[in-house]
LOKOLPA-668601 format. One line per 10 residues: for each residue z, y, x of N, C-alpha, C. Coordinates in steps of 0.2 Angstrom, whole numbers. Last residue first. Example, Ala and Ser with C-alpha at 12.3 -4.5 7.8 and 13.67 -1.06 7.14 Angstrom:
35:-11:64:36:-5:68:39:0:64 | 39:-28:66:39:-22:62:39:-16:66
This chain:
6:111:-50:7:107:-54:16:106:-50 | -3:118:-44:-1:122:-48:6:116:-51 | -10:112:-32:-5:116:-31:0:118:-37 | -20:103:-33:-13:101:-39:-7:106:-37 | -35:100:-40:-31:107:-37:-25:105:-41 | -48:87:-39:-44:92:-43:-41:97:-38 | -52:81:-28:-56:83:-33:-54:85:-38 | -37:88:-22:-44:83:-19:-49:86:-22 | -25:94:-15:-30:95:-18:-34:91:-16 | -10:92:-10:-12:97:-15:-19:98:-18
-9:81:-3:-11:85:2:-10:92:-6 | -8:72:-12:-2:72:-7:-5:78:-1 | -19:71:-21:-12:74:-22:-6:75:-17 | -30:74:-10:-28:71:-15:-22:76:-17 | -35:77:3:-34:73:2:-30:71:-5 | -44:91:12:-42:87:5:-41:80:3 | -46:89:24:-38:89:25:-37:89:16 | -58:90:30:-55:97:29:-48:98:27 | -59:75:31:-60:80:38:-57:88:35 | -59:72:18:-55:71:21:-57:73:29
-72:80:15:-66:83:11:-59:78:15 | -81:73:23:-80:78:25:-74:83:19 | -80:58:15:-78:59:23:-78:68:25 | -86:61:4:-78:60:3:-77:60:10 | -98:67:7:-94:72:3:-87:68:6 | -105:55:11:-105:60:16:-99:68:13 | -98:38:4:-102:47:6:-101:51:9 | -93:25:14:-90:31:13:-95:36:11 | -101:10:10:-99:13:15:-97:20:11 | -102:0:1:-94:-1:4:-94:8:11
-114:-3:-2:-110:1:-7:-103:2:-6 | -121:-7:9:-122:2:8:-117:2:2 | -113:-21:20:-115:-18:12:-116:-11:12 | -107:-26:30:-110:-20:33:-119:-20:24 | -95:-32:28:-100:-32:26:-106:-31:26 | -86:-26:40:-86:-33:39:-91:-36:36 | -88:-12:39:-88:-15:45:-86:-23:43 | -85:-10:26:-90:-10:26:-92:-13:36 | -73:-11:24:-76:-16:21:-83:-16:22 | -66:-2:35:-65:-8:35:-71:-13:30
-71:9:25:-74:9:34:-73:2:35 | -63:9:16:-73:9:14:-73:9:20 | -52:10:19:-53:3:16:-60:4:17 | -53:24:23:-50:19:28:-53:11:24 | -59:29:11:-64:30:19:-59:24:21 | -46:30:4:-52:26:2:-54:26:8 | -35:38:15:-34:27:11:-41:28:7 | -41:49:11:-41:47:17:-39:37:19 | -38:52:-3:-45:51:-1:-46:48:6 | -25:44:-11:-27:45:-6:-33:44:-3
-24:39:-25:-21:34:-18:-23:38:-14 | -25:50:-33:-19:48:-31:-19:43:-26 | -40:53:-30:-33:59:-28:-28:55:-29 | -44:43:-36:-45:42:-27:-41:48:-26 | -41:45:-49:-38:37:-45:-40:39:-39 | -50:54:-51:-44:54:-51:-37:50:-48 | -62:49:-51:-60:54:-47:-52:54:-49 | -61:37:-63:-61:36:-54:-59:42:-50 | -46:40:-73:-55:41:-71:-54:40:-64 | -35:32:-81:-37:35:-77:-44:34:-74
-36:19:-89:-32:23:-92:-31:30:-86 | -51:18:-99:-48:17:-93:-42:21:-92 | -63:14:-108:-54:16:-111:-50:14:-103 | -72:21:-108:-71:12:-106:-65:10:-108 | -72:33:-114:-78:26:-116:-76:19:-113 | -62:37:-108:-63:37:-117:-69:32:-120 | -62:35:-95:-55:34:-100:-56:33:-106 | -74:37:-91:-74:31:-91:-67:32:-94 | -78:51:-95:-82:44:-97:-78:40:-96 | -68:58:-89:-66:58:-95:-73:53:-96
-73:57:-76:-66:54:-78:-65:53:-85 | -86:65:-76:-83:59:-75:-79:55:-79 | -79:76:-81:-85:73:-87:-86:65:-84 | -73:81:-72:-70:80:-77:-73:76:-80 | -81:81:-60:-79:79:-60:-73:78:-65 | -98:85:-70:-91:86:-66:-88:81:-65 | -112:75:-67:-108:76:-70:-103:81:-67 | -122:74:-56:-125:72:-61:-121:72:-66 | -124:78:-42:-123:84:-48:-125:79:-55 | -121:70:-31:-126:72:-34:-127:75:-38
-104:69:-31:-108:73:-24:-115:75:-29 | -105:62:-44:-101:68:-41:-105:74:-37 | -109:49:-39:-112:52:-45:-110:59:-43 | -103:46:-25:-108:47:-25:-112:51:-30 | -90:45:-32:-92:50:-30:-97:52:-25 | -93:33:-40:-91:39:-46:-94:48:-38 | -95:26:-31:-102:26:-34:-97:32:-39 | -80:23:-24:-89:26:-21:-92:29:-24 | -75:16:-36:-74:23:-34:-77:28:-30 | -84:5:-34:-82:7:-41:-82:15:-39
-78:-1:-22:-86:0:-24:-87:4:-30 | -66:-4:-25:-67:3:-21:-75:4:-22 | -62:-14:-35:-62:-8:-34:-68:-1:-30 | -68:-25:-28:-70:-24:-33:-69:-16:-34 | -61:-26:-15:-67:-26:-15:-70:-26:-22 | -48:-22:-20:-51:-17:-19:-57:-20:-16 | -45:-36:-26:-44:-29:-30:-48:-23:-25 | -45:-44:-17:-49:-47:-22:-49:-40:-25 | -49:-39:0:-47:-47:-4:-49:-46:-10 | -55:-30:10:-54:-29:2:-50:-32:-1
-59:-42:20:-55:-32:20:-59:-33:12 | -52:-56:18:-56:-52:18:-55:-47:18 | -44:-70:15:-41:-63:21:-48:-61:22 | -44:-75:-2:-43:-75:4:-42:-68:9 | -26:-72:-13:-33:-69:-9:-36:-71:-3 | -18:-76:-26:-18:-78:-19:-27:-74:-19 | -6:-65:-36:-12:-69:-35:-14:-70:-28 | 13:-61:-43:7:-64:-36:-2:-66:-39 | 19:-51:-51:15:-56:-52:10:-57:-48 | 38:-50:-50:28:-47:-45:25:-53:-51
51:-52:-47:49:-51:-53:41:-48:-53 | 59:-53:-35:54:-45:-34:54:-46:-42 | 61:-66:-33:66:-60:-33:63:-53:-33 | 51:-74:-41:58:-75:-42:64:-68:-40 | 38:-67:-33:41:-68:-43:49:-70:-44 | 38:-65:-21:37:-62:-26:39:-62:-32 | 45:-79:-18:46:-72:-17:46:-67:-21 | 35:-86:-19:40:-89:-24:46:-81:-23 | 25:-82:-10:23:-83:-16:29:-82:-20 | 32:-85:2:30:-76:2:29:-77:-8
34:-99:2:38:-96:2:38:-87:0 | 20:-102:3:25:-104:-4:30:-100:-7 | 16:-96:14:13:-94:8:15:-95:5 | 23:-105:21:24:-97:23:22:-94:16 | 20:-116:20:26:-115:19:29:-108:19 | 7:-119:26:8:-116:19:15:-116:17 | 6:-104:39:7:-110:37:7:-110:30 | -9:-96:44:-2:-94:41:-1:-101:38 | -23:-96:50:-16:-99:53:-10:-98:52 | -31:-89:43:-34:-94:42:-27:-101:47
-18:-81:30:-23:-83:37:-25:-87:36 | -13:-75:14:-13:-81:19:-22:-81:24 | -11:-64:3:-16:-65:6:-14:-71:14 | -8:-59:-12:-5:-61:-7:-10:-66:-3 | -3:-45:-20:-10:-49:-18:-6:-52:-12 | 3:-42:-35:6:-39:-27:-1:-47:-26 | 8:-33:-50:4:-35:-45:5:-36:-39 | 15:-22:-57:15:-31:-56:15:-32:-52 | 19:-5:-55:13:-10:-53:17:-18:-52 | 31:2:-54:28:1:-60:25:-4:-59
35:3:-40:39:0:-43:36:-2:-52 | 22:6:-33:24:-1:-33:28:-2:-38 | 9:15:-40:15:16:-40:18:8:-38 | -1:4:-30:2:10:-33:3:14:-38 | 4:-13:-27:0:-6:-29:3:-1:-31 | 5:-22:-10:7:-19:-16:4:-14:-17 | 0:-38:-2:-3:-29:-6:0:-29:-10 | 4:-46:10:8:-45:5:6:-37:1 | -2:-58:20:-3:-52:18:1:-51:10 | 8:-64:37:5:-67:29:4:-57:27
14:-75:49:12:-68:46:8:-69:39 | 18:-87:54:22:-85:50:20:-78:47 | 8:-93:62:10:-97:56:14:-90:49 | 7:-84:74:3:-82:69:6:-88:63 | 20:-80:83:20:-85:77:17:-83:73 | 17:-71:91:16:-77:95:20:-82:88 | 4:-58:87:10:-62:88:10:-69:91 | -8:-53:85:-6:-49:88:3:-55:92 | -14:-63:76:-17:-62:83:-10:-60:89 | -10:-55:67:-5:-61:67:-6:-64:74
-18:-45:64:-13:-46:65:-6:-50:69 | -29:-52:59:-29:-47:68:-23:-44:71 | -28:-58:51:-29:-64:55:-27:-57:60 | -29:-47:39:-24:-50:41:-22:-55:48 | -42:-34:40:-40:-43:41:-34:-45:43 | -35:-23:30:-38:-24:36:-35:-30:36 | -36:-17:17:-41:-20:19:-43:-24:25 | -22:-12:14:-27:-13:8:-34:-18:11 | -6:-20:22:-13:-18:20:-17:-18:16 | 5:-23:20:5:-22:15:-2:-17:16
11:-39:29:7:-30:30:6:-31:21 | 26:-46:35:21:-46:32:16:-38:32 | 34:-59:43:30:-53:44:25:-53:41 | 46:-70:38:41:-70:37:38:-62:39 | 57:-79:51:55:-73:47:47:-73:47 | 60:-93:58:57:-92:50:57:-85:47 | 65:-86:69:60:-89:70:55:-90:63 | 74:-72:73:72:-79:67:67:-82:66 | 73:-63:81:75:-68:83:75:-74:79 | 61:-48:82:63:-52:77:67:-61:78
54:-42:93:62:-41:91:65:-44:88 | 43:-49:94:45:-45:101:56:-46:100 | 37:-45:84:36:-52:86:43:-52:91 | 37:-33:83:43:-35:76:43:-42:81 | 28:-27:92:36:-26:96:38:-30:87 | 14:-31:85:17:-35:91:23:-33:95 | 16:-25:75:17:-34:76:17:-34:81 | 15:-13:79:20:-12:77:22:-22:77 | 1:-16:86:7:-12:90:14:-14:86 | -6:-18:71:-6:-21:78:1:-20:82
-6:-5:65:-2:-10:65:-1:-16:70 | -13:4:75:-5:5:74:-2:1:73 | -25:-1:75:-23:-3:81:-15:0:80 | -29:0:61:-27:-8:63:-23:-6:70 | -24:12:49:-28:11:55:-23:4:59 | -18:17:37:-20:12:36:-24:11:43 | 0:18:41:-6:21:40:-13:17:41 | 12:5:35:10:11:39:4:15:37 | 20:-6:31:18:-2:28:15:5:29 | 27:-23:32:25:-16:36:19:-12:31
42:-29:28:34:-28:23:30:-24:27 | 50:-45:34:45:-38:34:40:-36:33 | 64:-56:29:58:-52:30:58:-45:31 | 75:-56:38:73:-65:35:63:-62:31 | 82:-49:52:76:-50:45:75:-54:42 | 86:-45:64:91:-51:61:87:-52:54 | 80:-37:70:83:-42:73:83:-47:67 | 77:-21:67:76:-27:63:76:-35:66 | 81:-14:76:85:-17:73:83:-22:66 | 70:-11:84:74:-17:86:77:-20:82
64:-1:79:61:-6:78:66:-13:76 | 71:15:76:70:8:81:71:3:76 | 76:22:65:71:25:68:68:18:75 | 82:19:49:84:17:57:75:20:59 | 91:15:35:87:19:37:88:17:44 | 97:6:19:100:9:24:92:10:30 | 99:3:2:97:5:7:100:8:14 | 108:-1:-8:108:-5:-3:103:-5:2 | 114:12:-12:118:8:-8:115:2:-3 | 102:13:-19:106:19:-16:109:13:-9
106:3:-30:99:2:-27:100:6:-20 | 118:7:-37:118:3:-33:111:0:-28 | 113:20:-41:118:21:-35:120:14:-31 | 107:13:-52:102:20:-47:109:20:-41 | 114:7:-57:109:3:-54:107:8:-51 | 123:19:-66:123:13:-62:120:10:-55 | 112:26:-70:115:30:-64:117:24:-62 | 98:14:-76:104:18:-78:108:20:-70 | 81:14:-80:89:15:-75:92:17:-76 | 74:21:-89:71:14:-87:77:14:-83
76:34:-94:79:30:-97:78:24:-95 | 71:45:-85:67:43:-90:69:36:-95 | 80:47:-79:79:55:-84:75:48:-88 | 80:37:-69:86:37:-72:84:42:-79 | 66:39:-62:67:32:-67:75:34:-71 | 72:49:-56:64:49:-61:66:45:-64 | 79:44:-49:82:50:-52:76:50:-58 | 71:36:-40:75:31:-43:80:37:-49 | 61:48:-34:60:39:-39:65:37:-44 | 73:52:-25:67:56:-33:66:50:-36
75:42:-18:80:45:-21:77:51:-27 | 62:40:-11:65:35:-15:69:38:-18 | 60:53:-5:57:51:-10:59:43:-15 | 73:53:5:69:60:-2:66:55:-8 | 67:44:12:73:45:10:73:47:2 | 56:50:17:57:44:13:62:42:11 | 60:61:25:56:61:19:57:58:16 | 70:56:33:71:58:29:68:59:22 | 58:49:41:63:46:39:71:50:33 | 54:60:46:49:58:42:53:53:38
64:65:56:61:70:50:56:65:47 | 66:57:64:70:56:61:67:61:54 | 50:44:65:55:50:67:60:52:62 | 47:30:62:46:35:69:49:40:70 | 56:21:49:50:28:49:51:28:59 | 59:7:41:61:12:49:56:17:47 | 74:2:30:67:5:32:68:9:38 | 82:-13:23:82:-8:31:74:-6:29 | 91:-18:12:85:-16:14:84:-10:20 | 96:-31:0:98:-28:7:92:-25:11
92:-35:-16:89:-34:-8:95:-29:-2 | 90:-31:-29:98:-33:-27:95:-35:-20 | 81:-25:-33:80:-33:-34:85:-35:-33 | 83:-12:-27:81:-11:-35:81:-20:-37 | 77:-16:-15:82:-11:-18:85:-14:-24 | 63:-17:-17:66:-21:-16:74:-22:-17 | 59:-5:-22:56:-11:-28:63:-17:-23 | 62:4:-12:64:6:-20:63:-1:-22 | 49:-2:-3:58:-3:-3:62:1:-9 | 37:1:-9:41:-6:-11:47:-7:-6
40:17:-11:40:13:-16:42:5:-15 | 40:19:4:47:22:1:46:19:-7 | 25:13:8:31:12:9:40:13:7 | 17:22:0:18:15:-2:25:12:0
């Protein structure tokens, strides 16, 4: 997610600093926004133009610090609280603009425990992008119960004037409004699954052909990542303590064996070959 909504920002005419922890992972993303933006050129959505000026206006850094001088930050990490936490509390730490808005682009975790973490809870706010970001509208914008509302106007008018997003406001719930709908959805296909009451082909292909979805649930959990659903389903379910939020005992032990989707090479499909 992270190497997609700096491609999206990029791509806006944005000046854009991304930090990864190391310098080998910081390449990755490198790598990957630079496929993206090659992807989008073959496929006619970019031209090499705008692909070498998106290029340009990235630039990379392994320390925090230098995010000094930010008017904004999207953080974007792995979905566990006590990292992000850590990471808000050195941006608070380094960020000298007092009006910088810090934002997470978490799927579930309560926005307020970050802001906790800081000594300008007014100015933290939730900013969800989906997946694929540069394709995806969408972007959920979630205000604390002490994000000021100049913070919200301002993250709102954001979105759409310089991203071109189509904002909807959420409260600060683990899910907010797309994946506590969602993720209940994607549970119960591999609750059906786990219980032998279709393949996972005969799934997916019910609900694309009969719902006309344009991708079947098993499917959609190999592309976000079976270890991002448990994360979101631990969060919602620690908040709700609802059984349709909590993880099956199949999807936690294929993320214990390290199938995770597409980005591992295999979840409920097998994408080595591809």
């Amino acid at each position: 997610m992270g190497s997609g909504i700096a491609e999206v920002f990029a791509r806006s005419g944005l000046d854009v600093l991304v930090s990864e922890n190391s310098g080998e992972a910081l390449e990755l993303g490198r790598t990957r926004v630079t496929n993206s933006l090659e992807t989008a050129v073959r496929r006619g959505k970019l031209s090499e133009e705008d692909r070498d000026a998106a290029l340009a206006r990235l630039s990379f850094t392994t320390e925090l610090a230098d995010f000094h001088d930010r008017d904004l930050v999207v953080e974007a990490v792995a979905e566990r609280e006590d990292v992000k936490v850590a990471i808000f509390r050195t941006l608070d730490q380094v960020i000298t603009r007092r009006d910088a808005i810090l934002a997470s682009n978490t799927s579930s975790i309560p926005i307020v425990k970050l802001a906790a973490a800081t000594t300008r809870a007014e100015q933290v706010i939730g900013l969800h992008f989906f997946n694929p970001a540069p394709v995806q509208k969408l972007v959920e914008v979630i205000p604390t119960l002490t994000t000021s509302a100049e913070t919200t106007t301002r993250a709102e008018q954001f979105t759409v004037e310089a991203l071109g997003k189509e904002p909807i406001r959420a409260r600060d719930r683990a899910g907010f409004v797309v994946n506590a709908l969602l993720v209940p959805y994607l549970l119960s296909a591999v609750r059906m699954f786990e219980s032998g009451v279709a393949t996972a082909a005969d799934i997916d292909k019910g609900m694309e052909a009969g719902c006309a979805h344009p991708m079947g649930p098993l499917r959609l959990c190999d592309l976000i990542g079976l270890d991002t659903i448990v994360s979101i389903a631990e969060s919602m379910y620690d908040e709700y303590k609802e059984p349709l939020y909590a993880a099956p005992p199949l999807l936690s032990r294929m993320v214990d064996a390290g199938l995770l989707g597409r980005k591992s090479g295999r979840g409920f499909y097998d994408y080595t070959a591809s």
